[in-house]
C-alpha positions as CSV (number, residue, x, y, z in Angstrom):
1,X,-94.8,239.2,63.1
2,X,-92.5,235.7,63.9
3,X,-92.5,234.8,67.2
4,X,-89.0,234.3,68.2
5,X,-88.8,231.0,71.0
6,X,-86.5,231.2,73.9
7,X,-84.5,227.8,72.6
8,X,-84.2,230.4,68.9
9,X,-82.4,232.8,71.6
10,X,-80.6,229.7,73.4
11,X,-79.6,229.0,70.3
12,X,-78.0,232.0,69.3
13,X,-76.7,232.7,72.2
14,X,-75.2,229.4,72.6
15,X,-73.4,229.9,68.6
16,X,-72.0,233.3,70.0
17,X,-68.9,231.1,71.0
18,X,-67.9,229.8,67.7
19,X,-67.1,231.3,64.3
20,X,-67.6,229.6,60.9
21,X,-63.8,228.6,60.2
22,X,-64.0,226.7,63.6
23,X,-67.4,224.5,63.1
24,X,-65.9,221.9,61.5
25,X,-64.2,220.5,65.1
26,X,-65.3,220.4,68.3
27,X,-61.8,220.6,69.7
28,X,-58.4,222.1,68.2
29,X,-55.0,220.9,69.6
30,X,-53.0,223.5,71.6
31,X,-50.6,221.8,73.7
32,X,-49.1,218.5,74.2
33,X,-48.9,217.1,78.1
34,X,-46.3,214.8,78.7
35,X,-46.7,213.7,74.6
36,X,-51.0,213.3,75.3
37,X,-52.7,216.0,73.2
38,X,-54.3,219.0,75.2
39,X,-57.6,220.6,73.6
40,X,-59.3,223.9,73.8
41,X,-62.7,223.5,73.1
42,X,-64.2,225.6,70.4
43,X,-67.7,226.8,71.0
44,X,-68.1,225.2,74.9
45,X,-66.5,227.7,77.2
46,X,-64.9,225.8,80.1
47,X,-64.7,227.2,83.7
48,X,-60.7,226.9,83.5
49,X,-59.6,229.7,81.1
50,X,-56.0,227.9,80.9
51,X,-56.1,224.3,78.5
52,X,-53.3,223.8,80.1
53,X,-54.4,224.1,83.9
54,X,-58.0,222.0,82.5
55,X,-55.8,218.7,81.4
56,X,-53.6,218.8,83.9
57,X,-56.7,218.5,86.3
58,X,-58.5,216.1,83.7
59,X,-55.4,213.8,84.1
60,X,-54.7,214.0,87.9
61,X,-58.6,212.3,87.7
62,X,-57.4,209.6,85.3
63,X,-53.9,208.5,87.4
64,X,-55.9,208.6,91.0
65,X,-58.2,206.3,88.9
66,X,-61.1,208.0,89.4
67,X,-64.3,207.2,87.3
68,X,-67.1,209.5,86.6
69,X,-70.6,206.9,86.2
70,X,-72.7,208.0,83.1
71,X,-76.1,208.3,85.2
72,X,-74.2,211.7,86.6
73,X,-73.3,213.6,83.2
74,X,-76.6,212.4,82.2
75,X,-78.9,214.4,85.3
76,X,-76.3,217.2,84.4
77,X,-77.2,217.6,80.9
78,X,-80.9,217.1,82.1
79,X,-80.3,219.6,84.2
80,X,-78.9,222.0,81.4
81,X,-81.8,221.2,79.4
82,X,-84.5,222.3,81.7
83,X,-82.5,225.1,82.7
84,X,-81.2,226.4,79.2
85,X,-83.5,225.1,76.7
86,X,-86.9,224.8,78.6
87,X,-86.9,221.3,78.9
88,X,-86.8,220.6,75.6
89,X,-83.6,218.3,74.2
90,X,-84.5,219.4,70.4
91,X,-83.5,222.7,71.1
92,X,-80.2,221.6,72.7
93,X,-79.8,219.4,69.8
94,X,-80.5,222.1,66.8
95,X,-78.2,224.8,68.9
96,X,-75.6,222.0,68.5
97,X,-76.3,220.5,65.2
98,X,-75.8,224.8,64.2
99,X,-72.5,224.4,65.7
100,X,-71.5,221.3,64.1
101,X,-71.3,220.0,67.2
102,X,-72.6,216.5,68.6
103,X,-74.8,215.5,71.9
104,X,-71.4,213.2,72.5
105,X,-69.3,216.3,72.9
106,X,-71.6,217.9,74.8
107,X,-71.9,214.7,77.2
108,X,-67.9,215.1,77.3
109,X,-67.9,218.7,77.9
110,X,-70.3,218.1,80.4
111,X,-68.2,214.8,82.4
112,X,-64.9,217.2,82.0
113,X,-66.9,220.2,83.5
114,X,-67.9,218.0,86.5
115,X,-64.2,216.5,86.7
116,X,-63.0,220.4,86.7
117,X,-65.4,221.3,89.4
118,X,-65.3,218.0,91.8
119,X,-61.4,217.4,91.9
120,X,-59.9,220.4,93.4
121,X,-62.7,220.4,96.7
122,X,-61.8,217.1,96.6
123,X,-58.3,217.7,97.2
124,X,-58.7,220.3,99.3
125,X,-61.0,217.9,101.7
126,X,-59.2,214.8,101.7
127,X,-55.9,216.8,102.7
128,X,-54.7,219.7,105.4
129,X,-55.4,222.7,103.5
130,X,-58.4,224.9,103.1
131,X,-60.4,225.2,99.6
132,X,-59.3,228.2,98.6
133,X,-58.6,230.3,95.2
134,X,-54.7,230.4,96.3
135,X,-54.8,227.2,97.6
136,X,-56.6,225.8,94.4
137,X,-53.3,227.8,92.2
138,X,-50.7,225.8,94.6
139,X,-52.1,223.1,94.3
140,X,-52.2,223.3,89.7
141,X,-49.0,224.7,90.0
142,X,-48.1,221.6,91.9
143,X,-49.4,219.2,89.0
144,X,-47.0,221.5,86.4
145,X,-44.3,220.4,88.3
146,X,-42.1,217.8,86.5
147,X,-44.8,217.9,83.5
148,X,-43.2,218.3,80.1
149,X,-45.9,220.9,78.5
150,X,-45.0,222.3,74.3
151,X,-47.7,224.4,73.2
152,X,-48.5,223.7,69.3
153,X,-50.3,227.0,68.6
């Protein structure tokens, strides 16, 4: 009998996300924000279900021209890879090479994750309202506020 390895399963379970029609990109165009493209990304699922909502976050870090220094995505995809894939970066690399993906995706999946996470308790810190889920919603409904959004889908 094969022994099956848990990066095999991390493997499959990481492919569960995409299909064989969508392999060939990493990202597909939904949306355009103020005339800049807005992606979904196709096999990473992203903690903001909304593309929308995610670049309009993604781009309130670019005009407060905030900087995200590589030395942080990379501990977080360290971190992923001894949490996910034992430690060992080959399996992270096969799961993606499966998906047709590249590490440099992941590494920007990764520094938008961290963006997505970071900004709004920033926000919420540096101003006079709490950090909360409603809070978080005024504040993204805020940033749609004057944005000229046409979905492409």
């Amino acid at each position: 009998m094969k022994s099956v390895s848990l990066g095999a399963i991390a493997s499959v379970a990481f492919l569960v996300f995409a299909d064989s029609a969508e392999a060939a990109d990493a990202r597909v165009k939904v949306a355009l924000l103020d005339g800049a493209p807005v992606y979904h990304w196709r096999v990473f699922k992203s903690r903001y279900s909304d593309d929308i909502d995610r670049a309009l976050v993604l781009r309130e870090f670019k005009r407060r021209g905030f900087t995200l220094p590589d030395k942080f995505v990379e501990k977080a995809l360290q971190r992923k890879i001894t949490e996910k894939y034992n430690g060992d970066k080959t399996n992270l690399e096969r799961s993606l090479q499966h998906a047709g993906k590249t590490m440099g995706d992941y590494r920007q999946f990764l520094a938008e994750e961290m963006i997505l996470a970071a900004l709004p308790v920033f926000v919420a810190r540096h101003s006079k309202d709490d950090d909360s889920p409603a809070t978080r919603a005024e504040w993204i409904a805020s940033l749609r506020e004057g944005a000229n959004i046409k979905l492409v889908r």
